[in-house]
C-alpha positions, 0 to 999 in steps of 0.5 A: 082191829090189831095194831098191824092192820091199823098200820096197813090201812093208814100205809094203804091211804097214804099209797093211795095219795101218794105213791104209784100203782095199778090195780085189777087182776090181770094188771097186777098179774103182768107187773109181777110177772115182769118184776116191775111191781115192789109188792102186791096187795091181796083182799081176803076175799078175793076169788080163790084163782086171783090169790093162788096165780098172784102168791105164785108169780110173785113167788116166782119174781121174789115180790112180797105179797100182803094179805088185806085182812078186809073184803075188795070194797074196803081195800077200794075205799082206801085208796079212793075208789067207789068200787071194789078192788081184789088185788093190787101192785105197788110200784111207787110206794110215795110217802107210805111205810108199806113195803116195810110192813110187805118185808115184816109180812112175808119174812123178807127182812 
């Protein structure tokens, strides 16, 4: 595991216990429409069509997108939930260092 996801799944546990957000598809899909969400989080291998309307809009709303390098359970897993989870918006990023590393990820300094 690289040093840069070691530091994406420690700043996705903090989230998860300290910050705001909404996760599924069509939740993250209308908070980065509205631009209410600081960044997006995608898992790897999340359906083709979540990836592509997600990257777009978010394009669109000037909103980082980061690619979770695991699969929907492991992104679930660290923010606490048995299930899995394919995409996710953070709207309070609470004590976590994420929306730094969205600006490394997406260039957005």
């Amino acid at each position: 595991m690289s040093t840069a996801t070691v530091e994406l799944v420690k700043a996705i546990q903090t989230l998860g216990k300290t910050g705001q957000y909404k996760i599924g598809f069509n939740q993250s899909k209308k908070l980065v429409m509205l631009g209410k969400a600081k960044a997006a989080v995608i898992a790897a291998n999340a359906p083709p069509h979540v990836k592509r309307d997600l990257k777009y809009y978010a394009k669109l709303s000037n909103i980082p997108v980061i690619e979770f390098p695991g699969t929907n359970f492991e992104l679930g897993a660290l923010i606490g939930k048995p299930f899995g989870v394919s995409s996710m918006v953070i709207i309070d990023p609470g004590q976590s260092n994420i929306l730094d590393l969205a600006r490394e990820v997406s260039g957005n300094e």
